[in-house]
C-alpha positions, 0 to 999 in steps of 0.5 A: 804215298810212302813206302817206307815200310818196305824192307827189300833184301838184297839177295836177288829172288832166283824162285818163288820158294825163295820168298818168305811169307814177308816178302809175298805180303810186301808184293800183296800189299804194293799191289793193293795200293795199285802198283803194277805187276812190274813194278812189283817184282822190279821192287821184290827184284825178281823178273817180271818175267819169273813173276808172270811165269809164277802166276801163270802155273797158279792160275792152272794148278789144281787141286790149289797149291802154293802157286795157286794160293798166292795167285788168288792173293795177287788176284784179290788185291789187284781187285782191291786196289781197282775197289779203291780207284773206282771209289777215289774217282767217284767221289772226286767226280760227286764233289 
């Protein structure tokens, strides 16, 4: 798989307020095609670290805020991508 659609700034990410609504949809969209949440934030060049950190405070915060929509996100698209894999693997093993 390419991921020559990625556009990477060259600015380090220092805070979550710093990434545009195109940086979040380019982790979103490398997480649903399986990529770790390392991998992800060495790409976006942000601290894995900073990234759990970010999911961590979404996945307590209430009532839902920013942190909280983008860890549902993050959350949905690990599920996709494990959609995916699954179904890869099972057709693989039917043929």
């Amino acid at each position: 798989m390419t991921t020559e659609y990625i556009k990477l700034t060259n600015q380090e990410k220092r805070d979550f307020h710093d990434l545009t609504d195109e940086d979040r949809e380019v982790m979103l969209r490398l997480l649903r095609l399986g990529h770790t949440r390392g991998a992800v934030a060495k790409a976006m060049q942000i601290r894995p670290t900073k990234l759990t950190m970010w999911l961590k405070k979404g996945r307590s915060e209430r009532p839902e805020n920013c942190y909280r929509k983008f860890y549902n996100a993050v959350v949905q698209a690990e599920g996709d991508a494990q959609l995916e894999l699954e179904r890869v693997v099972i057709e693989a093993a039917s043929s």
